[in-house]
C-alpha positions, 0 to 999 in steps of 0.5 A: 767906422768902416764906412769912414775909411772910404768916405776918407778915402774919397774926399782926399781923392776928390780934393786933388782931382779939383785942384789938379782940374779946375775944370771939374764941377763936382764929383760924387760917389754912386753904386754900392757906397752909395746905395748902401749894399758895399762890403768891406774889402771887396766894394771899390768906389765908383765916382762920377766927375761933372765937368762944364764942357767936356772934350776928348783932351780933357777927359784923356787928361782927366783918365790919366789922373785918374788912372794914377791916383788909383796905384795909390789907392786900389780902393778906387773904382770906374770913373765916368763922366757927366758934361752939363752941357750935354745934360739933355742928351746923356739923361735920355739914353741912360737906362732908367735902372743904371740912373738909379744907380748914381742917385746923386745925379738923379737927385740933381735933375730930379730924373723919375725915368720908369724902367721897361721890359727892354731897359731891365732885359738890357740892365740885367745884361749889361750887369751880368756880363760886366761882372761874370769876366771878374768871377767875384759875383759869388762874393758879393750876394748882397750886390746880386740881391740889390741888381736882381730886385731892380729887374724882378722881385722874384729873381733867382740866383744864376750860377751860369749865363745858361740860366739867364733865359729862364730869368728873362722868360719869367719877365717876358711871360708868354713871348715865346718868339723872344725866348727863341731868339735870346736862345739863339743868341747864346748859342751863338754867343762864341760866333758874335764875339768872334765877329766884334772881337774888338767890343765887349759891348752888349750890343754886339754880343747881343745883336750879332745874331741879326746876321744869323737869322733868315733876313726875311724874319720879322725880329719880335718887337720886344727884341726891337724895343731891347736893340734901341735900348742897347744902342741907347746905353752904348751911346751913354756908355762911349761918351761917359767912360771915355774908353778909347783915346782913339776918335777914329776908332770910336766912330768905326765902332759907331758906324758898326752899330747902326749898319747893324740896326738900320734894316730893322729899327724904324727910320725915326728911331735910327735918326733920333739915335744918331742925332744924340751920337752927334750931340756926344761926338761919338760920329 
């Protein structure tokens, strides 16, 4: 019955974004509802909205609605955006492990992407830190348990970010060279965001630390495989959540990125990024 409410919710939601925006293909519900770990009172409903060809004006116009539906309904979660004519593009940057989070969209593609060590390090922190600003993880044990088993099957519950290394050293193994420099980077946590204060994103609170360390260390190749999945997600992420109406600052923080990334990812790698960037309009 509980679950009725929502799925009420839902679909008078979605009836009215069709009919305000012919535009919209189709729209579903992902995460916790759909996933089966929702709490009452406490779960919002994440949708995505797939549009044929999407462009800045509509999504700005798609956002407001949005924006406006949820006064009405608090109920209502994060939106984010699906273009099926940059299908190809957007499904290659997703984590593999967020992508299992939207299983309608998985299920449409029919996407098995296996997740690696560097997709679960950054899935796990993007998660985390998405979540530790709006203090209410200790509320949801059930949402800590699914995200955790997505990373390892043996997880431990972390009270701070101080625990975090402890919970990537046991994915890690051995790779003591990481371990050290994903020390380094909460040590420095305070400087890096103070040098981007302008993104929250993984990337520059992760990855600002480059500028810290000796320029003649060789960064460790799981921290390398980490960056390209960093950027990869925040490719994903400006383009799917539409954050900013300001397309002047979307390519700043853009041009940041891969100023940041050139002297350590391989020359393939920096153009194959950039490439899907172009695709998205995002440079």
């Amino acid at each position: 019955m509980l679950y009725q409410i929502y799925v009420l919710i839902f679909k008078s939601y979605a009836l009215f974004m069709r009919r305000r925006h012919p535009e919209v293909m189709d729209i579903w519900f992902r995460n916790s509802l759909k996933l089966g770990y929702w709490a009452f009172g406490k779960s919002d409903i994440d949708v995505t909205i797939m549009v044929k060809r999407g462009t800045p004006e509509l999504f700005l116009r798609l956002i407001k609605t949005h924006d406006k539906l949820k006064a009405l309904l608090p109920v209502m979660g994060e939106v984010v955006f699906f273009d099926e004519s940059r299908d190809q593009t957007l499904l290659s940057l997703m984590n593999p492990l967020e992508l299992k989070r939207d299983p309608v969209l998985m299920n449409k593609y029919q996407v098995a992407k296996q997740a690696e060590l560097a997709d679960k390090v950054v899935f796990l922190h993007k998660f985390l830190m998405a979540n530790w600003s709006k203090r209410t993880l200790p509320q949801r044990p059930e949402k800590i348990e699914y995200t955790l088993n997505q990373v390892t099957p043996h997880y431990t519950l972390l009270s701070s970010l101080v625990e975090l290394p402890a919970l990537v050293a046991a994915l890690l193994g051995e790779d003591k060279k990481f371990i050290e420099e994903y020390r380094y980077y909460l040590d420095n946590y305070g400087i890096a965001h103070k040098k981007c204060p302008e993104s929250d994103t993984v990337y520059c609170l992760f990855y600002n630390k480059i500028c810290y360390l000796p320029l003649n260390r060789k960064i460790s190749a799981n921290n390398l495989a980490i960056m390209e999945r960093t950027i990869a997600w925040e490719l994903w992420g400006c383009f799917s959540n539409q954050a900013t109406d300001n397309p002047e600052q979307m390519k700043k923080h853009m041009g940041f990125l891969f100023e940041q990334s050139e002297d350590h990812l391989t020359p393939a790698t920096s153009q194959r990024l950039i490439k899907s960037a172009e695709e998205l309009g995002l440079l």
